[in-house]
Structure formats: C-alpha cells, structure tokens
C-alpha angles and dihedrals in degrees: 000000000000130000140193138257126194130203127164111217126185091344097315136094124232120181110199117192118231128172115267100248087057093050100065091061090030091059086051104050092044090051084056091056109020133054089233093186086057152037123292126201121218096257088062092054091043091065096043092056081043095057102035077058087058100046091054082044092057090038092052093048092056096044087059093050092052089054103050091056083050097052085037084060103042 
C-alpha cells in the first residue's frame, strides 16, 4: 500500500507516494531537514541532498573497511 507524502518547495507543493513500510522513516528524516509544516526554499534542499550524500559517503566507507578486514581474515 502506498502513501503520500507532502513538501512544499519553493512555494509549491509536491506528494510523493512511498510504500507504507518507508513512510514511516521517510516522514522522520525529512522532519529532521525540512520544515515539513512550511515552505521550504531550494538552498535548504540543496543541503539536505548534500548531507544525505554524505551520510551514504560515510556508510560506504565503512562498509569497505569492513570488508577489507573481512577479506584480510579469510
């Protein structure tokens, strides 16, 4: 089942549809970077695109180095 999302950007409002079991920790992040009661301009969804890039940065790092101690073990 899917469910929407809203956002207003810019001074216009864009729903997205998600499955059920995703909205629940979408609703959250974007509570975290957006004001999701509000309007939003560009530059603050420009940071967080910025920093949720980071954050997979960060998460894919770590996965490699996990790997690596793995393969240096095997």
């Amino acid at each position: 089942m899917s469910v929407k999302i809203g956002l207003n950007i810019g001074g216009r409002h864009f729903d997205v549809d998600v499955e059920e079991e995703f909205s629940l920790f979408l609703k959250q992040e974007m509570a975290k970077d957006f004001n999701i009661n509000g309007n939003n301009d560009l530059k603050v969804l420009l940071q967080s695109y910025v920093r949720k890039n980071h954050e997979l940065f960060t998460q894919e790092q770590k996965m490699k180095e996990i790997i690596k101690k793995c393969d240096d073990l095997g």
